[in-house]
C-alpha positions as CSV (number, residue, x, y, z in Angstrom):
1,X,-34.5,55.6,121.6
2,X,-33.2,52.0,120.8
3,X,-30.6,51.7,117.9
4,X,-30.8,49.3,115.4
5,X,-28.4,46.4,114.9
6,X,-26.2,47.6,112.3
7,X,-25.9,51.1,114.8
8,X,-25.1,48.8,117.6
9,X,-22.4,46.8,115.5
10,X,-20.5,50.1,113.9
11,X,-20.5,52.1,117.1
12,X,-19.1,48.6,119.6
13,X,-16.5,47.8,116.9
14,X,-15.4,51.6,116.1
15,X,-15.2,52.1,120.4
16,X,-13.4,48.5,121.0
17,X,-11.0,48.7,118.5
18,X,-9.8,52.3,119.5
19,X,-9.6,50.8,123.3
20,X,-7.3,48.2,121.9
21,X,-5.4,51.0,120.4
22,X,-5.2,52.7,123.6
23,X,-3.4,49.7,125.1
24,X,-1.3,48.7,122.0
25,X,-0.2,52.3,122.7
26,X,2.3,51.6,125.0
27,X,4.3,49.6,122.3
28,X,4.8,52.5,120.3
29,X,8.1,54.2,120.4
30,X,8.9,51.3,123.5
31,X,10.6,53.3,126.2
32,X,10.7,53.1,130.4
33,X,7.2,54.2,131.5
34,X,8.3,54.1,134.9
35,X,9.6,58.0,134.2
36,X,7.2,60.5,134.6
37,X,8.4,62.4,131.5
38,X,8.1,59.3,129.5
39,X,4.4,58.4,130.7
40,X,3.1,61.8,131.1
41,X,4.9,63.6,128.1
42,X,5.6,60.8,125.3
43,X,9.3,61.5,125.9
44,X,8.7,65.4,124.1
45,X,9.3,63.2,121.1
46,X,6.4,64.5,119.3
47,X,6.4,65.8,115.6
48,X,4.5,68.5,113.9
49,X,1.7,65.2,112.6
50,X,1.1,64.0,115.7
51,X,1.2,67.1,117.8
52,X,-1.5,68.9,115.8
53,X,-3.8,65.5,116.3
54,X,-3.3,65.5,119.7
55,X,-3.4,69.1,120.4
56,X,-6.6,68.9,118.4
57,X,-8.0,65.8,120.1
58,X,-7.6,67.6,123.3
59,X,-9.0,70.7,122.3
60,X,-11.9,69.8,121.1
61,X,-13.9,67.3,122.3
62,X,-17.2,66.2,124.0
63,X,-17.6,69.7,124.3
64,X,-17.6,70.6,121.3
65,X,-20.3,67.7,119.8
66,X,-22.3,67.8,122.7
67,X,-21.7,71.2,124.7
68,X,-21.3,73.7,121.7
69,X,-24.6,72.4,119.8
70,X,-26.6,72.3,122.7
71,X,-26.3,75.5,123.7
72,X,-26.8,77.2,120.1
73,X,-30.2,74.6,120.0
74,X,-31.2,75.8,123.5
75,X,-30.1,79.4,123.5
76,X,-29.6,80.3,119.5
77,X,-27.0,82.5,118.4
78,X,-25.1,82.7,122.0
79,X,-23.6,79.2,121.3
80,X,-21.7,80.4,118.7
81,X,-18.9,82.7,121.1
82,X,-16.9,79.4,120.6
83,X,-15.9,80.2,117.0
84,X,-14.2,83.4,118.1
85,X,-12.6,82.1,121.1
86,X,-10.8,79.5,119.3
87,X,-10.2,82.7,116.4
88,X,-8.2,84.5,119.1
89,X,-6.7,81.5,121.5
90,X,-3.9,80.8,118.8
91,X,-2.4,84.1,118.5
92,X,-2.3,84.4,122.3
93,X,-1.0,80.5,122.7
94,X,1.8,81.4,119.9
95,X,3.2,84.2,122.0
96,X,3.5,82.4,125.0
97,X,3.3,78.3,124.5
98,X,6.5,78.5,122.1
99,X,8.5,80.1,125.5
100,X,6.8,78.4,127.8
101,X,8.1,75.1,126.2
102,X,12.0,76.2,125.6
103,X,12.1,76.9,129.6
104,X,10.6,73.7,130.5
105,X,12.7,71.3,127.8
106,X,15.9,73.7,129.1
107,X,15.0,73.0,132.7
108,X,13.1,69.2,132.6
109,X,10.1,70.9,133.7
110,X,6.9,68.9,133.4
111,X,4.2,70.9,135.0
112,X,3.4,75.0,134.9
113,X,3.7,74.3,138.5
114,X,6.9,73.2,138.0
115,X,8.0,76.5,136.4
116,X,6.5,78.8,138.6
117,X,8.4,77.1,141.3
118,X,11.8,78.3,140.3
119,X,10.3,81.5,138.6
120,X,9.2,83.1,141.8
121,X,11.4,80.6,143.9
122,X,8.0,79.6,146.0
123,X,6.7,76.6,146.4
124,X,3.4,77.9,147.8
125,X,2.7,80.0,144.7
126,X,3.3,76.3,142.8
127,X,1.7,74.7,145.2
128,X,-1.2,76.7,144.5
129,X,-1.4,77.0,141.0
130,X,-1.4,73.3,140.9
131,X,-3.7,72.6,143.0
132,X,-6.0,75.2,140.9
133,X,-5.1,73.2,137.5
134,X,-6.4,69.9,139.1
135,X,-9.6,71.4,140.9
136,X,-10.3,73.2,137.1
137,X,-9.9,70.0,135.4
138,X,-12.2,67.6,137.2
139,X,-15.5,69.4,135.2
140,X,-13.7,69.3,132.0
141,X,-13.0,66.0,132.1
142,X,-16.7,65.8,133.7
143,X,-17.7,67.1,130.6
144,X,-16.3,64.1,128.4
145,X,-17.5,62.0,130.3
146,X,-20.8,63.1,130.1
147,X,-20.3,63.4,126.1
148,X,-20.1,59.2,126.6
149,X,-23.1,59.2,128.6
150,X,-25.2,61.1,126.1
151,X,-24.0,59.1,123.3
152,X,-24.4,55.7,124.3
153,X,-28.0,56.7,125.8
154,X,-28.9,58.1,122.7
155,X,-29.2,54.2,121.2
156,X,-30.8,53.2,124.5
157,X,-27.9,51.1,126.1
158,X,-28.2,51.3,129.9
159,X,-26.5,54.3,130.8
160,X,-24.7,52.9,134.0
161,X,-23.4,50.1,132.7
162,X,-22.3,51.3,129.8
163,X,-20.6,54.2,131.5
164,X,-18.9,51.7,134.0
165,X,-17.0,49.8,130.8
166,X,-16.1,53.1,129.5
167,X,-14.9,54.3,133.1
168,X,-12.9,51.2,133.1
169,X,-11.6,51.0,129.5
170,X,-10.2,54.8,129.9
171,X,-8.7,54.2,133.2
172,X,-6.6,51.4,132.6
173,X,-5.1,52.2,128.7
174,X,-4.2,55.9,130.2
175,X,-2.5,53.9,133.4
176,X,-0.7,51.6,131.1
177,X,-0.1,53.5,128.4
178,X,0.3,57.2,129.6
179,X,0.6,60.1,126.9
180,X,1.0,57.3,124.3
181,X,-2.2,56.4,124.2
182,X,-4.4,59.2,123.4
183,X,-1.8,60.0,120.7
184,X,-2.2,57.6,118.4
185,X,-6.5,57.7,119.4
186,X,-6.3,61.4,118.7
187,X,-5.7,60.5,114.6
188,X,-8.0,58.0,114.1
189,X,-10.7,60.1,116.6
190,X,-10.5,63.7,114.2
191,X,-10.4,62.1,111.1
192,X,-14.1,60.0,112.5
193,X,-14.8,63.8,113.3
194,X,-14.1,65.5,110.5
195,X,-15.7,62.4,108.4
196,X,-19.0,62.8,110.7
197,X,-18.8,67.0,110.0
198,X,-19.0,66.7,106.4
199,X,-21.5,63.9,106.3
200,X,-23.5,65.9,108.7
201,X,-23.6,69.3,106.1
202,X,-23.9,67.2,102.7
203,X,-26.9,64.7,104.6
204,X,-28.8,67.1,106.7
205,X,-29.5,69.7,104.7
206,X,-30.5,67.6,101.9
207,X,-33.2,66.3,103.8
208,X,-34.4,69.2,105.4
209,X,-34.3,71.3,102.0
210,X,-31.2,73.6,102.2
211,X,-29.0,75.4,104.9
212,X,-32.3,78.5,103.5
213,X,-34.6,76.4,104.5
214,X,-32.4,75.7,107.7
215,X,-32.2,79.2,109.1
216,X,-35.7,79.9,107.8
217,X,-37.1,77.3,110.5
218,X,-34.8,78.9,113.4
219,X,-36.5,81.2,115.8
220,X,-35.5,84.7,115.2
221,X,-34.4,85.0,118.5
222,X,-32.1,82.2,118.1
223,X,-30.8,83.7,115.0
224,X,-29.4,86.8,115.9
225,X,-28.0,87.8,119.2
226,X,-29.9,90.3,121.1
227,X,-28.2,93.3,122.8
228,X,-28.5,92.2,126.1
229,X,-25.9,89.4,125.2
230,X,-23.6,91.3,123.8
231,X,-21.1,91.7,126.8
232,X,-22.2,87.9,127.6
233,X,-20.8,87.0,124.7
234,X,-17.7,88.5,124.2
235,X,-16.4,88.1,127.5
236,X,-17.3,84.6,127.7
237,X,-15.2,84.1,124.1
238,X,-12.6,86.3,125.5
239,X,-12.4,84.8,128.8
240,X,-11.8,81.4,127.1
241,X,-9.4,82.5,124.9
242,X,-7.5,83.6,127.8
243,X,-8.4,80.2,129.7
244,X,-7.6,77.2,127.3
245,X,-4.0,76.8,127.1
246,X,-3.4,77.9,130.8
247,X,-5.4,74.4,131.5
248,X,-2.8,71.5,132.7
249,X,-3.9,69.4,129.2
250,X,-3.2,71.9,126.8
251,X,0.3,72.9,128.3
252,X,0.9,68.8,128.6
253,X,0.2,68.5,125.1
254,X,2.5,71.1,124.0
255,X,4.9,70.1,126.2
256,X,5.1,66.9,124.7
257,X,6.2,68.0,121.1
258,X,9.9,67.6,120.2
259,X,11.0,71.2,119.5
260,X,9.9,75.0,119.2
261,X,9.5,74.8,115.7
262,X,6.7,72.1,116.3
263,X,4.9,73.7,118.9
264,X,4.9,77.2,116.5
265,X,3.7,75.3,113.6
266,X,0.8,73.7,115.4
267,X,-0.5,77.3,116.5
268,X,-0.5,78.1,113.1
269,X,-2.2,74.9,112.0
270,X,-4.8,74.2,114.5
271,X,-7.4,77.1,113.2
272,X,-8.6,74.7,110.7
273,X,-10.4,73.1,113.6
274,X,-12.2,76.7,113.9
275,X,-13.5,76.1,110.6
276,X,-15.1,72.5,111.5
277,X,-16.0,73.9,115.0
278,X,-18.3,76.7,113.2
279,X,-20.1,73.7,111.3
280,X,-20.8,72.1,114.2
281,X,-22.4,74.9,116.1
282,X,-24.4,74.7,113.1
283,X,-26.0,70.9,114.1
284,X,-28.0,72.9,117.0
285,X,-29.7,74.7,113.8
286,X,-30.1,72.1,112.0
287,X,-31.4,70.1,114.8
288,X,-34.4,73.0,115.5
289,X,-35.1,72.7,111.6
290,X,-35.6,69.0,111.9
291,X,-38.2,69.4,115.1
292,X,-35.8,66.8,117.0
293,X,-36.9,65.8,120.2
294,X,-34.4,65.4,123.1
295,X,-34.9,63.0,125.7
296,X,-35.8,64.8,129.0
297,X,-32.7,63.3,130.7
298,X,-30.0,65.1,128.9
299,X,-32.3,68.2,127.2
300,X,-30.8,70.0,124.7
301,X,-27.3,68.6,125.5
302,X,-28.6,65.9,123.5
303,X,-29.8,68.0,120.3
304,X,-26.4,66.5,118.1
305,X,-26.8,63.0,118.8
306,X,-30.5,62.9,118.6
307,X,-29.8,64.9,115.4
308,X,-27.5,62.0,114.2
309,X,-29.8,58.9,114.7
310,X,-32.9,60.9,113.3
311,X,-31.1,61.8,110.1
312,X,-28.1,59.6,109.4
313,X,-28.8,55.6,107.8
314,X,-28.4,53.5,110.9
315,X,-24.6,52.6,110.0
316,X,-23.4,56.0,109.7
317,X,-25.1,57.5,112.9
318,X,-23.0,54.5,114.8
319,X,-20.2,55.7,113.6
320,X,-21.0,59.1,114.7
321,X,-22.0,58.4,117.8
322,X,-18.9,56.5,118.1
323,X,-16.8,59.6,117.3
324,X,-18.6,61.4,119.9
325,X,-17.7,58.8,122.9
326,X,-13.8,58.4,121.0
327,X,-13.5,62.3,121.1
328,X,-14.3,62.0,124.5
329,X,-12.0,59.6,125.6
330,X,-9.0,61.2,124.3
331,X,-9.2,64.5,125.9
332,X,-10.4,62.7,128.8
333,X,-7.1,60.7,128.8
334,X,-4.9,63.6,128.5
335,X,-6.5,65.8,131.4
336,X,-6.3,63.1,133.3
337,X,-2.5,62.6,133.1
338,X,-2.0,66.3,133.1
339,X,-3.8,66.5,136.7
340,X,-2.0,63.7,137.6
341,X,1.5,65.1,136.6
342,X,0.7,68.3,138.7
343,X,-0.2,66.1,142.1
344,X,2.8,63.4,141.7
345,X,5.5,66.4,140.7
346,X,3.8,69.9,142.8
347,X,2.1,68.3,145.5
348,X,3.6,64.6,146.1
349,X,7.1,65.1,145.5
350,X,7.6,68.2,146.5
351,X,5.3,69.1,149.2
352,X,4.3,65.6,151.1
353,X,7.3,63.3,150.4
354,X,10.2,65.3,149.1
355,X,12.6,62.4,149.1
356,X,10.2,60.0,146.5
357,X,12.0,58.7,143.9
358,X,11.9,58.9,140.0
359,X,9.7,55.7,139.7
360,X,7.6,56.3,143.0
361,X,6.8,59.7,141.3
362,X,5.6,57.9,138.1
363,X,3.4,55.6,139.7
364,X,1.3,58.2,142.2
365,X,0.6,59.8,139.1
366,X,-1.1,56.9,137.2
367,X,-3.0,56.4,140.8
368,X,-3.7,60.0,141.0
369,X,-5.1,59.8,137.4
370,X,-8.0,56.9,138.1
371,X,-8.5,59.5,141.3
372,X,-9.1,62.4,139.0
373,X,-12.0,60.3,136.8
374,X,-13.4,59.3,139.3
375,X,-13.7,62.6,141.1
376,X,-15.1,63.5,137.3
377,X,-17.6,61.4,137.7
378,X,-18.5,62.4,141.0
379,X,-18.7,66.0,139.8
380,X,-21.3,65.2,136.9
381,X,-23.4,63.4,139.6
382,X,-23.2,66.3,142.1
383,X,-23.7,69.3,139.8
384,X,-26.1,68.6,137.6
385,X,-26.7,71.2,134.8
386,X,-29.1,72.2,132.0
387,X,-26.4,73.4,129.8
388,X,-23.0,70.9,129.9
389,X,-20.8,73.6,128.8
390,X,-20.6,75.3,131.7
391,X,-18.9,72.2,133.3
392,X,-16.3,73.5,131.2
393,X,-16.7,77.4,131.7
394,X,-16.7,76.9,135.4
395,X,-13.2,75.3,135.0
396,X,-12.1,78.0,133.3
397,X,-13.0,80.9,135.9
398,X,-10.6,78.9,138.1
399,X,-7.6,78.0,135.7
400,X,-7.2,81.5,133.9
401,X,-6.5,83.3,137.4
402,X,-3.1,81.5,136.6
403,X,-2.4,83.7,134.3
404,X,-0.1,85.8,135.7
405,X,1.7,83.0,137.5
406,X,2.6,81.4,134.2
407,X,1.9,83.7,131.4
408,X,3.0,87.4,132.5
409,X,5.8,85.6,133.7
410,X,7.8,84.5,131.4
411,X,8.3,88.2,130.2
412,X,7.6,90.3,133.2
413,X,10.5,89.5,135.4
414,X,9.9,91.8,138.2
415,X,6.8,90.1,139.6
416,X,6.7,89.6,143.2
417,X,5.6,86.4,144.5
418,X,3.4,87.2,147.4
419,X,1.8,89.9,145.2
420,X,1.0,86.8,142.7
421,X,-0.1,85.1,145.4
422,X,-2.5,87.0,146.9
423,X,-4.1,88.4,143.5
424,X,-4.3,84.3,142.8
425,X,-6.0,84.1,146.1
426,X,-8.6,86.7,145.9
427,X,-9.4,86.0,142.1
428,X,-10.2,82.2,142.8
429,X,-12.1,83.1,146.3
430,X,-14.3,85.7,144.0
431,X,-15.0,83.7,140.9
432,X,-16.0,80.3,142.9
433,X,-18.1,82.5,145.5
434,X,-19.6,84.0,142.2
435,X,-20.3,80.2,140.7
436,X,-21.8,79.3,144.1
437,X,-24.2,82.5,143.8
438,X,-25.5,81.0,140.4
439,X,-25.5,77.9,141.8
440,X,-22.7,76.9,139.1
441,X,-26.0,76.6,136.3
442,X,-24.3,79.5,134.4
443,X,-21.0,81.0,134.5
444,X,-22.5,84.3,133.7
445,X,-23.3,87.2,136.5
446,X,-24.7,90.9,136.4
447,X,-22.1,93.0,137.1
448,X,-22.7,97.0,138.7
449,X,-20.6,98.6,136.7
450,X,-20.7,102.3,137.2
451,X,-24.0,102.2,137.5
452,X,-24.9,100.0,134.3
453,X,-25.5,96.3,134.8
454,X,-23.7,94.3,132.4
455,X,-24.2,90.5,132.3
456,X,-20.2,88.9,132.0
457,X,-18.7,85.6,132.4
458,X,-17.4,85.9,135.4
459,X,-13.7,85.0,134.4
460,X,-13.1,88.2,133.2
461,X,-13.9,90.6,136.3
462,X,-12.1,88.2,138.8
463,X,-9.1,87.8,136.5
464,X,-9.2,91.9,136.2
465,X,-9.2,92.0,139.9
466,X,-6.2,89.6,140.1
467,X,-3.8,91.4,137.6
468,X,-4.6,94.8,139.2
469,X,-3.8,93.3,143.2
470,X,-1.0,92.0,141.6
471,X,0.7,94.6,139.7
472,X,-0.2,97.2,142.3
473,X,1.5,94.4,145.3
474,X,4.4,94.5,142.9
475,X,4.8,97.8,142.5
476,X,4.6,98.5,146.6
477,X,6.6,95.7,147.3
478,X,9.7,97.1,145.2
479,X,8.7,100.6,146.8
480,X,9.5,98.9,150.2
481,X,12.7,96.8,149.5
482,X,14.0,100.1,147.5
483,X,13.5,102.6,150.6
484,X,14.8,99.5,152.7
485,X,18.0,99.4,150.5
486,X,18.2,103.0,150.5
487,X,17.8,103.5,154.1
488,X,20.5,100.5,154.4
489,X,22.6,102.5,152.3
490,X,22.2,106.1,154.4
491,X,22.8,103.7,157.4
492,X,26.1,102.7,156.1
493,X,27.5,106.2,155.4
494,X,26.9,107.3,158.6
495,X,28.8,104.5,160.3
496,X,31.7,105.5,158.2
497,X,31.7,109.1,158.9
498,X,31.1,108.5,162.7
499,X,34.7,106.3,162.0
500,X,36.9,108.5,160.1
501,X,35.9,111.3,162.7
């Protein structure tokens, strides 16, 4: 489709002035970027405002416009496991986020990495898990990516050069401006979103004769969801539940509020986005009601934005097509620098040149973040997919076998490292041989269980797997060193007997 001038006009003055905010950025609160805890964190100067925009900027985002809708307008009802998932990730974050950050402002950590480190005193286990944060966040930022690509295609603009600007534009604000940047985007991008949601539910409807006349027009098979889903479903919202803040972006964000108090309050606050989430999921209804056709390039990835121009005054579907390539760009930004801060800190400065300096650390990880889009972009060329969202749900089979590295703990003190380790190991080596079987076009996979085949996201089995290897290594290990100590001890007492006689 070709936009119309005033679409063109609304969407190129709502992207260009939010890249000149990007740069402006760095301005704001004026401190030494040249300090990795400045460019990559914002100086954990945060406040409760600005942490639940940014939090929510870099929860939800392309995926959420593009992915979420898509699937609910390809594959109905199954689309909508991202309303629970985002029900039961804040209860899970607010146990652990709000300790997590008191041990990393106590110790100057900036990375998970960082605190597994000195938890288990290995730098192979951090080594590790930050290597698995950066590999698990080149398809989500993939996935933004593509959310700019769909967008700007959607009016007809040629898609490589458009995508080249917007490559460009991201890579040098976050260089320049670090954390800073998607900050201040982040307002200005959810209140575009939330603007675009409740145009999209007053509008829509109204032309299409009701949200009855809406659900009426769906497929029955897209309504409901049929039994053989079921264990599809919730394991897949389970598993991301499990997944989201365990990803290096989320734990940056949160990281980068100024106190506890903050970080609790923003777990408490951020369900509200569950609320505009679940209207969203609605647009790939509402997109089947309104017989919208999807260009064969993108499929039903496109149903939203094709929903948009079809529907909306030509004005108002540039502006939310706009917020679709903004809400890209600020999550994009921020996963970026989060994969950034785990090479310069885990992997540069402590594994290839311990003796870099404070600045030198700072500045591999604005290099390594132009690597890491780049390596995005690569990824959405390589591994094409039907459904986007599994850019995303692929990441996550990787990133929540970190879970008990980071998570477990912080309040399970006993954990042994090479038992971590090695549950880590054969968790990651099972879910990404499982992703290859699929040929990563699903993160689904029918498991033999007992005899009954039960079709779950494979995040769950593999992170079952790693918990069990590592509590049972645990457990053996302090079996060992205890009949070690005690034989030690038996050793002793004989020596002294054999002396006194």
């Amino acid at each position: 489709m070709t936009a119309s001038p005033a679409e063109f006009i609304v969407f190129f003055v709502l992207t260009g002035g939010i890249t000149a905010l990007g740069f402006v950025a760095s301005r704001w609160k004026r401190s030494d970027l040249s300090g990795l805890e400045e460019w990559g964190l914002a100086g954990r100067r945060l406040g409760t405002f600005l942490t639940w925009f940014l939090l929510g900027g870099d929860l939800y985002t392309a995926y959420t416009f593009v992915a979420v809708p898509g699937l609910v307008f390809g594959k109905g009802a199954l689309g909508f496991f991202a309303v629970p998932y985002t029900v039961l990730v804040f209860p899970i974050a607010f146990f652990f986020i709000p300790v997590l950050w008191q041990v990393a402002r106590n110790k100057g950590y900036v990375t998970a990495a960082d605190f597994v480190k000195d938890r288990f005193q290995s730098k192979s286990l951090a080594v590790t898990v930050a290597i698995t944060g950066i590999l698990a966040t080149i398809p989500y930022v993939a996935l933004q990516i593509y959310g700019i690509e769909v967008s700007i295609g959607e009016m007809g603009i040629p898609v490589h050069l458009a995508l080249t600007i917007a490559f460009v534009a991201l890579a040098a604000f976050t260089y320049v401006s670090g954390l800073r940047a998607p900050v201040l985007i982040a307002v200005v991008k959810d209140l575009l979103i939330f603007i675009t949601v409740i145009l999209a539910v007053i509008i829509v409807p109204s032309h299409l004769g009701g949200f009855n006349h809406i659900f009426n027009s769906v497929p029955k098979k897209y309504v409901g969801l049929p039994p053989k889903f079921f264990s599809a479903y919730s394991s897949l919202a389970i598993g991301s539940a499990l997944a989201l803040f365990l990803y290096p972006h989320s734990i940056n964000g949160s990281l980068g509020a100024r106190s506890k108090d903050i970080v609790k309050r923003n777990m408490a606050l951020l369900p509200i986005y569950s609320v505009v989430l679940g209207l969203i999921a609605l647009l790939g209804y509402m997109a089947i009601a309104a017989h919208v056709h999807v260009p064969k390039a993108y499929g039903a990835n496109a149903a939203a934005p094709a929903l948009f121009q079809q529907m909306f005054p030509a004005p108002v579907a540039g502006m939310a097509l706009a917020a679709i390539s903004i809400g890209a760009l600020v999550p994009a930004s921020v996963m970026s620098i989060a994969a950034a801060n785990l090479f310069s800190r885990n992997l540069w400065h402590d594994l290839l040149r311990p003796g870099s300096g404070r600045n030198q650390e700072a500045t591999v990880a604005k290099i390594a973040s132009l690597a890491v889009k780049f390596a995005a972009l690569v990824f959405i060329l390589a591994v094409p997919t039907k459904y986007v969202l599994y850019y995303q749900t692929a990441g996550g089979v990787w990133i929540v076998q970190t879970l008990p590295a980071v998570f477990l703990a912080l309040f399970i003190k006993w954990l042994d490292k090479w038992a971590t380790l090695l549950g880590m190991l054969v968790g990651l080596i099972w879910g990404t041989y499982l992703l290859a079987k699929v040929a990563f076009k699903t993160s689904f996979y029918s498991f033999n269980i007992f005899g009954h085949h039960s079709v779950l996201y494979i995040g769950i089995p593999t992170l079952v797997i790693n918990v069990a290897i590592v509590l049972v290594g645990t457990l053996i290990s302090r079996a060992a060193r205890s009949g070690s100590a005690l034989g030690a001890l038996r050793e002793e007492d004989f020596l002294e007997k054999l002396l006194a006689n």
